[in-house]
C-alpha positions in Angstrom: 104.8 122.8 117.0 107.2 122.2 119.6 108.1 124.9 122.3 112.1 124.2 121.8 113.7 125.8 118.6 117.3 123.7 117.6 119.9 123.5 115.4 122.0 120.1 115.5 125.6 122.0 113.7 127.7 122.0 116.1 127.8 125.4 118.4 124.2 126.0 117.4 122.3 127.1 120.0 119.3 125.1 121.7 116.1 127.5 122.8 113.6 126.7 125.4 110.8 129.5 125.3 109.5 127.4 128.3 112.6 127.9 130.5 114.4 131.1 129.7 117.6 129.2 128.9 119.5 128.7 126.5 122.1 125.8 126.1 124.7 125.4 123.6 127.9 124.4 122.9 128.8 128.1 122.9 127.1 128.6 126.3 125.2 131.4 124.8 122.6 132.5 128.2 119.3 134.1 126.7 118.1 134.5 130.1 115.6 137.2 130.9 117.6 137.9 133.9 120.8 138.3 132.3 119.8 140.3 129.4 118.2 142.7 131.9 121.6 142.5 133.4 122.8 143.5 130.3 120.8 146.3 129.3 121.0 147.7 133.2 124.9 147.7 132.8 124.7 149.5 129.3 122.1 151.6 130.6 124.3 152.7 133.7 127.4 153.5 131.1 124.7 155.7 129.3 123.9 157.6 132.3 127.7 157.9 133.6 128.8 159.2 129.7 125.7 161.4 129.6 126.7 163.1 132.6 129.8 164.0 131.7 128.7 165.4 128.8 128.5 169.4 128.4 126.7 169.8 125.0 123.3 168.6 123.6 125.8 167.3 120.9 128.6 165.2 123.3 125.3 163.8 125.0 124.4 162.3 121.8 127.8 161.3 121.2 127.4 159.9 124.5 125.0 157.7 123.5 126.9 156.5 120.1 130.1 156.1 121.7 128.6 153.6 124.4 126.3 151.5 122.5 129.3 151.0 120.2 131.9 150.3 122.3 134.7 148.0 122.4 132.9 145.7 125.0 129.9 145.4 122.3 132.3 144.1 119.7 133.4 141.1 121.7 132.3 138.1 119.9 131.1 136.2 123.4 128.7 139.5 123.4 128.1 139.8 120.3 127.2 136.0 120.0 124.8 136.6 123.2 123.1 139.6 121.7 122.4 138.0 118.6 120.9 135.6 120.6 118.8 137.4 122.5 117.4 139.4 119.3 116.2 136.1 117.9 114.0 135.7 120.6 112.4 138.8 121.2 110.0 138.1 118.9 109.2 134.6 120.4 109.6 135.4 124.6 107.4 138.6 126.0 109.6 139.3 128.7 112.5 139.3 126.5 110.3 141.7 124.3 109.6 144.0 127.1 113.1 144.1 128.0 114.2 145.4 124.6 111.2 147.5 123.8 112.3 149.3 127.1 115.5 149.7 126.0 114.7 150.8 122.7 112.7 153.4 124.5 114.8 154.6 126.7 118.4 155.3 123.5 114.9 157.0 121.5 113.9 159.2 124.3 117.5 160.2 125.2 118.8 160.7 121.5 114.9 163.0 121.3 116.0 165.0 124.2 119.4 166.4 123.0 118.6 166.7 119.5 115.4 168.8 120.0 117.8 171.1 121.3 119.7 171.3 118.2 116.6 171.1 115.8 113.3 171.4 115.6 111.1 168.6 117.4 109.9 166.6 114.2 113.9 166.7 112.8 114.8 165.5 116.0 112.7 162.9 116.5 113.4 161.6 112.9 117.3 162.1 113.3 116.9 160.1 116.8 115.2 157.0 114.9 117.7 157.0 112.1 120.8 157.1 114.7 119.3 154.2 116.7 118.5 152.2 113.6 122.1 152.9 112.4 123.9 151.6 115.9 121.9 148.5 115.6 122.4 148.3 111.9 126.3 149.1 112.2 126.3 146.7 114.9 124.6 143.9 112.8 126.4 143.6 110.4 129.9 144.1 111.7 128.8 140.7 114.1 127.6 138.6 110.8 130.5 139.2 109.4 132.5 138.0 112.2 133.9 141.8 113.0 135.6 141.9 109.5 133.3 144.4 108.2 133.9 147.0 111.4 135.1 147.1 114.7 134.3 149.6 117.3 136.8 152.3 116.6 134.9 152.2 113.1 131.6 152.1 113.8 131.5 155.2 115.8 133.3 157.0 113.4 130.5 156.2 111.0 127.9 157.5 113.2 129.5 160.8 114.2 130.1 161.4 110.6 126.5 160.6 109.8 125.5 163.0 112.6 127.9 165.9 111.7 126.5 165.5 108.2 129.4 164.3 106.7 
């Protein structure tokens, strides 16, 4: 089996697991160095919302509002991430990268809810929250951003963490 996944429609991207780069039409990047980038610069916004934050609650809401901001629902970003996702399985690095990541929303998400309710709750609530940004996120990018935009998204969230 070759080492380089395609797609010959046009704007399809072109992997290399051999190279970290990805060419395409679309100039969609699924560097490990970029995607690092990516998650440092997202993990940075985290940190800088967190802070601000007074509650257990608006530090969760911290974390929702960031992962599903506007700048996530760009369709160069969104292209990029969906990218990236594909290969995780494939590329190690790439796999690290997002298991770190993955980590990191868990552990934060964990830390403020425990403080709300009890630690098996919270650690349950914190998995359901980050599968729900990713979900939320997922599909609004497959559908092309019709089925929700930012603005949307979060209110979803919120609502599913108030209990609404």
């Amino acid at each position: 089996m070759s080492a380089r996944l395609s797609q010959r429609s046009r704007g399809a991207p072109v992997f290399r697991r051999d190279s970290w780069r990805t060419t395409s039409t679309t100039r969609t990047d699924c560097s490990k160095p970029r995607f690092a980038h990516s998650r440092r610069t997202l993990a940075v916004r985290v940190r800088a919302r967190l802070a601000l934050a007074r509650t257990p609650r608006g530090r969760v809401q911290a974390v929702i509002d960031t992962n599903l901001a506007p700048e996530e629902f760009d369709k160069r970003t969104g292209t990029a991430w969906l990218a990236f996702w594909g290969q995780v399985l494939h590329v190690r690095g790439l796999k690290r990268v997002q298991t770190a990541y993955q980590r990191r929303m868990l552990s934060n998400l964990r830390n403020d809810l425990r403080r709300m309710i009890s630690g098996e709750d919270a650690r349950s609530l914190a998995a359901m929250i980050a599968a729900m940004i990713d979900g939320v996120w997922l599909r609004a990018a497959l559908s092309e951003w019709q089925e929700a935009d930012s603005e949307s998204a979060r209110a979803l969230l919120t609502a599913f963490v108030e209990g609404g």
